[in-house]
C-alpha positions as CSV (number, residue, x, y, z in Angstrom):
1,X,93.4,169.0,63.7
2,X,92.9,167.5,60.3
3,X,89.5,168.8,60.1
4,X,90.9,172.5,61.0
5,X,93.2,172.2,58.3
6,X,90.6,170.8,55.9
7,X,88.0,173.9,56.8
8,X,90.9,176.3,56.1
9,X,92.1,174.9,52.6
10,X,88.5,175.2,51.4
11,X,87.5,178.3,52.7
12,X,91.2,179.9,51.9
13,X,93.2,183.1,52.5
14,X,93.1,184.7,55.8
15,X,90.7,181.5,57.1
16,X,90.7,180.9,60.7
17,X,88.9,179.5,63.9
18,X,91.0,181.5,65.9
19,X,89.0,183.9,68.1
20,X,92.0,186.3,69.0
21,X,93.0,189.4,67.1
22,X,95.7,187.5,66.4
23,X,96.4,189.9,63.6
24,X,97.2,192.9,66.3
25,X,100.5,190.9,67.0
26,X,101.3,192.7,62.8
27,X,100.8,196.1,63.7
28,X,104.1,196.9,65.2
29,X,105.7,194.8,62.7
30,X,104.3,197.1,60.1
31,X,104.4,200.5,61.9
32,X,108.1,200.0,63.0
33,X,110.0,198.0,60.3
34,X,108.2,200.1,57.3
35,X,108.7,203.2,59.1
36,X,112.7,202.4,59.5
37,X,112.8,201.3,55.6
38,X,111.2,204.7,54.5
39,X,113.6,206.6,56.7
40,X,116.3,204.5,55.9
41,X,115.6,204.7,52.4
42,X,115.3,208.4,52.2
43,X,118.6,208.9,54.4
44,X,120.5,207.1,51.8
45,X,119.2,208.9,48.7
46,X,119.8,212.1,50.7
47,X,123.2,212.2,50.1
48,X,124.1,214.9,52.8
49,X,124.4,215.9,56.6
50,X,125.9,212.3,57.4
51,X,129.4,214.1,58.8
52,X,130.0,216.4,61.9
53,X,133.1,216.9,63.8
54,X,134.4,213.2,64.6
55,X,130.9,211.5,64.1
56,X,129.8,209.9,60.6
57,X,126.5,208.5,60.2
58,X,126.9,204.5,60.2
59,X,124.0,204.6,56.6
60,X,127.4,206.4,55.1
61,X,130.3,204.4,56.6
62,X,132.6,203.2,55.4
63,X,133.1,206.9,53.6
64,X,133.4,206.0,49.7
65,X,133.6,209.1,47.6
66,X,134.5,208.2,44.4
67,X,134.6,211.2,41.2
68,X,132.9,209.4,38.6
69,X,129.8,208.4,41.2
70,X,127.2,210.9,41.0
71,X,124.6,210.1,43.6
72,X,124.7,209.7,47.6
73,X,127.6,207.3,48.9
74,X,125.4,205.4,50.9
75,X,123.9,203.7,47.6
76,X,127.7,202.3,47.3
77,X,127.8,200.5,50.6
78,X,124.1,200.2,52.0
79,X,123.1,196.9,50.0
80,X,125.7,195.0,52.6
81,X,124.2,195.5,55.5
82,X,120.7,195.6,54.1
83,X,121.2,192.3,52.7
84,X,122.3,190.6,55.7
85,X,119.3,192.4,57.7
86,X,116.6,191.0,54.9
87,X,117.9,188.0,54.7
88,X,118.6,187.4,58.4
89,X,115.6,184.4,59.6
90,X,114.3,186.5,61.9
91,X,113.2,189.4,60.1
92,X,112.6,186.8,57.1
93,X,109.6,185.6,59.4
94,X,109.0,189.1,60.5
95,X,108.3,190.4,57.4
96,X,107.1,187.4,55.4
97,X,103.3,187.4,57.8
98,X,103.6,191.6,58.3
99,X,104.0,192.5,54.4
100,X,103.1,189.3,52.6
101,X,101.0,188.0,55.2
102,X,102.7,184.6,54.3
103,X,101.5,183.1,56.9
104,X,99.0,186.0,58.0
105,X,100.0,183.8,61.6
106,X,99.2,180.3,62.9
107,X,96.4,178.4,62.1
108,X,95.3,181.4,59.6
109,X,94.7,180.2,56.0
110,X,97.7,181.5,54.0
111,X,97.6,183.3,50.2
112,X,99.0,180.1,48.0
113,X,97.6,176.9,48.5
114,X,101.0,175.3,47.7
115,X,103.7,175.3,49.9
116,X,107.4,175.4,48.2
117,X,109.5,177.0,50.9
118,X,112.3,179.0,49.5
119,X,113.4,177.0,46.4
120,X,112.2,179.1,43.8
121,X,113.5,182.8,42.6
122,X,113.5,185.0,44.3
123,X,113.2,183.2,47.6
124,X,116.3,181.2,46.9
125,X,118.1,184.3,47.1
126,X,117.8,183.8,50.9
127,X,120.4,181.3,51.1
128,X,123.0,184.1,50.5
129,X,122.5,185.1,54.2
130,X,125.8,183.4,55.6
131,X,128.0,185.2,52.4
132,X,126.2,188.8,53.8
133,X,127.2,187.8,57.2
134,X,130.9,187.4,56.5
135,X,130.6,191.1,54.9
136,X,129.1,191.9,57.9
137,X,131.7,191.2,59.8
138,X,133.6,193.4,58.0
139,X,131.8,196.6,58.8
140,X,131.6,195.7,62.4
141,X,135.5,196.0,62.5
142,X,134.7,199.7,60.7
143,X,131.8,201.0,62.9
144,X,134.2,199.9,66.1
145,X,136.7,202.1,64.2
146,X,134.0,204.9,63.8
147,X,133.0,204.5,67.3
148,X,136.5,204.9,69.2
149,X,136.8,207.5,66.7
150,X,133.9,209.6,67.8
151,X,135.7,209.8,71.3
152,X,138.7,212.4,69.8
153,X,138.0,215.8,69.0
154,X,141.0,218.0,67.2
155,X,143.4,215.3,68.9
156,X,141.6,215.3,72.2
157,X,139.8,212.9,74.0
158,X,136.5,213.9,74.6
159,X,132.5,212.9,75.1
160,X,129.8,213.8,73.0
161,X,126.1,212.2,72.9
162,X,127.2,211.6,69.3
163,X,130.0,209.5,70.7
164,X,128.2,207.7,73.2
165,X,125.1,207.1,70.4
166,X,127.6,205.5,68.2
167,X,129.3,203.7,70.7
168,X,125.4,202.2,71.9
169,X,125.0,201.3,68.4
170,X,127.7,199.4,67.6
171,X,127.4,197.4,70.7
172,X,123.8,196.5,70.0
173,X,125.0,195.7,66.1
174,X,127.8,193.1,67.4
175,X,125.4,191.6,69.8
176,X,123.1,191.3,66.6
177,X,125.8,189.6,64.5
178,X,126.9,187.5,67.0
179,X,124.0,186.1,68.0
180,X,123.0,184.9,64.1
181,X,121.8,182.0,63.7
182,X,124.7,181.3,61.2
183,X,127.7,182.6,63.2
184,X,126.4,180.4,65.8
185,X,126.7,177.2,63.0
186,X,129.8,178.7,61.7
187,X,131.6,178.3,65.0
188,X,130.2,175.2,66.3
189,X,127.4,173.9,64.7
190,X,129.3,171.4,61.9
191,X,130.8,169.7,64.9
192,X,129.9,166.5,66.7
193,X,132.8,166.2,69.1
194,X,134.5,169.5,70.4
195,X,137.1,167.2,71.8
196,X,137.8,165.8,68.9
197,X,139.3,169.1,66.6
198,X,141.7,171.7,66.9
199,X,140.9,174.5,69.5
200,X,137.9,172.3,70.6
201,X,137.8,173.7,73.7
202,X,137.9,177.3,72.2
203,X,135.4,177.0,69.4
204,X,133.0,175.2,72.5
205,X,133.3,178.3,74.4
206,X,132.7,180.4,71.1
207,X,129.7,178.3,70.4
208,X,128.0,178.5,74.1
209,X,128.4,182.1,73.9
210,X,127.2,182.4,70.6
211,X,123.7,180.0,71.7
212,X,123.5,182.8,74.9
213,X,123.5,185.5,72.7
214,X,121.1,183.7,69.8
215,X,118.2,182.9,72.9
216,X,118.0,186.8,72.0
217,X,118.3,187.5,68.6
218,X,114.8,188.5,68.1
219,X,116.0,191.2,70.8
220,X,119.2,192.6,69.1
221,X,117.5,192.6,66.1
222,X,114.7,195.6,67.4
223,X,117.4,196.7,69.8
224,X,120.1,197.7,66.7
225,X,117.6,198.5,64.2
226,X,116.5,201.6,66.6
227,X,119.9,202.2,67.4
228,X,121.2,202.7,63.9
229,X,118.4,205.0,62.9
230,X,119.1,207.6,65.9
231,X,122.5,206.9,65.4
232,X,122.1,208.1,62.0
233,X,119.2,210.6,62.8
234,X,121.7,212.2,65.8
235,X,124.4,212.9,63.1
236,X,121.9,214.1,60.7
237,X,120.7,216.5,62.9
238,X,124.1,218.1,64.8
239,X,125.6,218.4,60.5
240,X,122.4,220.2,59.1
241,X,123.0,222.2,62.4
242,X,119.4,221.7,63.7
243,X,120.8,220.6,66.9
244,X,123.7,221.5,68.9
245,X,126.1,218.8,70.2
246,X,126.1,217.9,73.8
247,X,129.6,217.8,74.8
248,X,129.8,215.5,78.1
249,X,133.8,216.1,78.4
């Protein structure tokens, strides 16, 4: 093993013994996450088509319209949940061997020779994760609002595929939320004893939960990044009227 390491150091980046095309496992990586952040980035800049009936594209909620702003909303809320997603440890690993191939994968020789984790600008900036989760939090609460909102049509109750896209989006975002690695130390991790503090035997069942949900975060994270971008994509094309709504009820 020391030898490996040895042969990799002094032949450097991208230096392996590994016989698989281990750099195929990048591919979707690349294809799928840049994909979403070109689209993404474009919807947001757009700054139209991102409200139809009682559906409102989750890249523009919640709704900020303010006079003296003169470019799309969605600049005005986006860096929330875009922080939480870039920061989130998953997607840090994702994107750190896809874009900065750093580490290209295991066992392959990596771009610096010295290895200083995230202590140094602008890597430290990663730390902030658990302050993005907490706003987080807070647009869950308003995409449930969005969601049971896209259910009522002029006062009625009714069923759309908007309704049911938002609906499957939200879902797939809270199971995302909940199943960070930092709720999951929020809620239980600081704790030795469950027995031994207030609502012990509530923040325990919190906390077992949470570790359920977390064996799948890699999941939820794919899962509610596709969900979000038909979600928005949907809304996009029933308000430029390229599509016609599919009412269900």
């Amino acid at each position: 093993m020391a030898d490996s390491r040895t042969r990799i150091e002094q032949t450097g980046f991208g230096a392996t013994s590994r016989r698989d095309a281990w750099w195929l496992e990048l591919l979707p990586v690349i294809i799928v996450l840049g994909g979403f952040s070109i689209y993404a980035t474009w919807r947001a800049l757009e700054g139209q088509h991102y409200e139809w009936g009682p559906y409102l594209s989750p890249f523009y909620s919640p709704l900020i319209k303010p006079d003296w702003w003169p470019l799309s909303p969605a600049i005005l809320i986006l860096w929330a949940p875009l922080g939480f997603r870039a920061t989130c440890y998953y997607y840090r690993k994702a994107y750190y061997r896809a874009f900065l191939l750093d580490p290209p994968a295991c066992s392959v020789g990596e771009p610096r020779h010295r290895y200083r984790g995230e202590t140094a600008f602008p890597l430290i900036l990663q730390n902030l994760h658990r302050y993005f989760l907490y706003l987080a939090l807070i647009f869950l609460v308003i995409l449930w609002y969005d969601a049971i909102a896209a259910f009522w049509f002029d006062g009625s109750f009714g069923i759309g595929i908007g309704s049911l896209a938002l609906l499957a989006n939200i879902v797939l975002l809270s199971f995302y939320t909940f199943s960070c690695h930092s709720f999951r130390h929020i809620v239980g991790g600081k704790v030795d004893c469950f027995s031994c503090v207030g609502l012990g035997g509530s923040r325990r069942a919190i906390w077992r939960s949470a570790s359920f949900l977390n064996e799948h975060h890699m999941l939820f994270a794919w899962l509610s990044l596709f969900s979000v971008g038909l979600a928005d994509l949907y809304v996009r094309l029933v308000a430029s009227g390229s599509i016609q709504d599919v009412r269900l009820l």
